[in-house]
Backbone as JSON, one array per atom type, in Angstrom:
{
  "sequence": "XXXXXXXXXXXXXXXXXXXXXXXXXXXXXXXXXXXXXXXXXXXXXXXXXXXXXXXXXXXXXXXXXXXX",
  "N": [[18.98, 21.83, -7.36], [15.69, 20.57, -7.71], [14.67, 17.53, -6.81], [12.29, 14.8, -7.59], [10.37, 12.01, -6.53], [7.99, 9.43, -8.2], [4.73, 7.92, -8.01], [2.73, 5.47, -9.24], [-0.95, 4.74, -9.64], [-2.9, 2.34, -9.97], [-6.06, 1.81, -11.2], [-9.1, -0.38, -11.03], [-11.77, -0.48, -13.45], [-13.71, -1.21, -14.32], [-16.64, -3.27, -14.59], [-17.07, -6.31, -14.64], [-17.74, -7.79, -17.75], [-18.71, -5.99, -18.98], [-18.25, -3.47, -21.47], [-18.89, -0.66, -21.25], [-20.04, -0.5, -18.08], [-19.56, 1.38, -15.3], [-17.23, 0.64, -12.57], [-15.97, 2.11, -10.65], [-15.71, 3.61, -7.63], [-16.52, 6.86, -6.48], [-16.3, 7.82, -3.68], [-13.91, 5.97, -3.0], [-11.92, 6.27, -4.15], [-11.69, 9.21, -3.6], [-10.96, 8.68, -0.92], [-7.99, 7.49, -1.26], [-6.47, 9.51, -2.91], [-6.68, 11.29, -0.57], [-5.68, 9.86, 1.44], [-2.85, 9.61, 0.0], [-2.06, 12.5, -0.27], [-1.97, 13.17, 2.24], [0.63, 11.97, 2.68], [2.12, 13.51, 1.31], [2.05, 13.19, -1.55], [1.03, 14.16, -4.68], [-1.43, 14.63, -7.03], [-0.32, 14.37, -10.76], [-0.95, 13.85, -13.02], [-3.86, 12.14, -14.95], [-4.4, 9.14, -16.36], [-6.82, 7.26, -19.01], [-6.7, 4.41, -19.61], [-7.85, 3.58, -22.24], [-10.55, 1.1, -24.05], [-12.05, 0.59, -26.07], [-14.27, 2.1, -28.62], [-15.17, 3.83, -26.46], [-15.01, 2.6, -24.27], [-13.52, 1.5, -21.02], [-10.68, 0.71, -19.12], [-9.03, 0.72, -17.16], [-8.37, 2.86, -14.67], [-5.3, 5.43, -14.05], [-3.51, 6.46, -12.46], [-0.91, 9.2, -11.88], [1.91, 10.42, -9.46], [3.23, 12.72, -7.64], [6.14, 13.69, -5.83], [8.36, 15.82, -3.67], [11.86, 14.99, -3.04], [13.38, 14.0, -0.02]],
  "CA": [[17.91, 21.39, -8.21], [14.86, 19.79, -7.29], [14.28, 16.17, -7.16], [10.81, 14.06, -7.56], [10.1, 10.53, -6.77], [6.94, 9.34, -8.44], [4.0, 6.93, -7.91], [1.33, 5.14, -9.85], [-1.67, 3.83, -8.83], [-3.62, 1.78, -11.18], [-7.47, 1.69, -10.76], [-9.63, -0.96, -12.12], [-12.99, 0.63, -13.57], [-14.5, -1.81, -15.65], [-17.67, -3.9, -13.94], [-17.2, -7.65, -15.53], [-17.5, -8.18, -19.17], [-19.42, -4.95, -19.81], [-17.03, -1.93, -21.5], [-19.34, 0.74, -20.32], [-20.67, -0.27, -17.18], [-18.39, 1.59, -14.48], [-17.31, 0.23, -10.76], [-14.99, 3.07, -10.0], [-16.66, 4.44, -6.88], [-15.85, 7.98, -6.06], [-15.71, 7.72, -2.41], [-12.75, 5.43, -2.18], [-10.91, 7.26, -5.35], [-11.75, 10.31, -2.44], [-9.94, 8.34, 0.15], [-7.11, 7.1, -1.99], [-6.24, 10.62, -3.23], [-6.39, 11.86, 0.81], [-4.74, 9.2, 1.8], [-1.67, 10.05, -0.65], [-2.2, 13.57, -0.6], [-1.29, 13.0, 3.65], [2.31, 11.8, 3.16], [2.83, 14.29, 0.75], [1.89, 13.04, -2.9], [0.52, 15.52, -5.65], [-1.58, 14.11, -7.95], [-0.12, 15.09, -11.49], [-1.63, 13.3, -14.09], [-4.51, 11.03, -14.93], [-4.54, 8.32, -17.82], [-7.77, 6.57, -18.7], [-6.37, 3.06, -20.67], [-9.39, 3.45, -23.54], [-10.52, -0.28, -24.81], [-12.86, 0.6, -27.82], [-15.79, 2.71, -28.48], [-15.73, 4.58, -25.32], [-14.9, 1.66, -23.19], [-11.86, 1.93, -20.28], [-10.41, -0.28, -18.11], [-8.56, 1.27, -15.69], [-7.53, 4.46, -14.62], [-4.21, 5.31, -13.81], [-3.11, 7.53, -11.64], [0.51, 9.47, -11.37], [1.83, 11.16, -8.37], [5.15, 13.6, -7.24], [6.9, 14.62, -4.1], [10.05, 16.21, -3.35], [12.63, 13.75, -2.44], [14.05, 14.57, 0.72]],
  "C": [[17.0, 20.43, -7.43], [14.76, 18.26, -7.1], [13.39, 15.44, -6.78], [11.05, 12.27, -7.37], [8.45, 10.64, -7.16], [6.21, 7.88, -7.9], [3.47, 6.35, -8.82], [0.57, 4.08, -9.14], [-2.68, 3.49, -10.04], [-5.36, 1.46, -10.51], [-8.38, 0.9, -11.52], [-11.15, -0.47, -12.11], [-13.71, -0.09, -14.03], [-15.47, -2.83, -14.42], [-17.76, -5.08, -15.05], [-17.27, -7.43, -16.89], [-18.49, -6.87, -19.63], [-18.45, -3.83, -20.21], [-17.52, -0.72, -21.37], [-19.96, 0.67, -18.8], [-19.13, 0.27, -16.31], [-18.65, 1.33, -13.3], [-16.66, 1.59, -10.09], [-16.23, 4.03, -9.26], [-15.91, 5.89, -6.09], [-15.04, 8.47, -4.46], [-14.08, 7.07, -2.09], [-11.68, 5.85, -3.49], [-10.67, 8.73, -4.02], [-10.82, 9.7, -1.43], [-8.37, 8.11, 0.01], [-5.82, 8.41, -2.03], [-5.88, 11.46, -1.97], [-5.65, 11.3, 1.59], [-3.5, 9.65, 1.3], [-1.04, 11.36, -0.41], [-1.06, 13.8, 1.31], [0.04, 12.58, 3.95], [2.64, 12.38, 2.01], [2.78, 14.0, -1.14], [0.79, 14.09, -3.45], [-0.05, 14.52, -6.66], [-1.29, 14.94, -9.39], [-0.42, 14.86, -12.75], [-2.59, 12.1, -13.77], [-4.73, 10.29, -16.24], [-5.43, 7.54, -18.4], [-7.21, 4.99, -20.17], [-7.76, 2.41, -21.53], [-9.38, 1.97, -23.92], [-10.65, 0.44, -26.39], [-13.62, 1.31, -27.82], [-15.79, 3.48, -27.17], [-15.03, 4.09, -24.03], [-13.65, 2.24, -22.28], [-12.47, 0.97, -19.36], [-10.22, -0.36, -17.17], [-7.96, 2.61, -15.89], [-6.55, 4.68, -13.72], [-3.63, 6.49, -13.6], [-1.6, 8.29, -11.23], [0.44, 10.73, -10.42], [3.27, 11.76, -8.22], [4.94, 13.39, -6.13], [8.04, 14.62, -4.37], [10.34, 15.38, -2.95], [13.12, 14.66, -1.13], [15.02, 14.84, 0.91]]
}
């Protein structure tokens, strides 16, 4: 049988006291993801931690790999 170890990586999105302005810049979400992706992580879910109205805080990232 298989066996997974997992990650998470928590991402903060929110730009100061505003609940729609967003910081999350794609490029280094791009590096993040290539970075991981290079020792073998899968991204397998993404969770966006909703405030209110629309708003989010952070996004939250889970990851696999086979255990060795």
């Amino acid at each position: 049988m298989k066996k997974f170890e997992y990650k998470v990586l928590t991402m903060d999105i929110r730009q100061g006291w505003s609940l729609t302005a967003v910081k999350l810049d794609g490029n280094s979400l791009m590096e993040k993801l290539e970075e991981y992706g290079a020792d073998g992580w899968e991204l397998v879910n993404t969770v966006d931690t909703n405030l209110r109205e629309g708003g989010s805080n952070e996004l939250v990232l889970i990851f696999k790999r086979e255990q060795a």
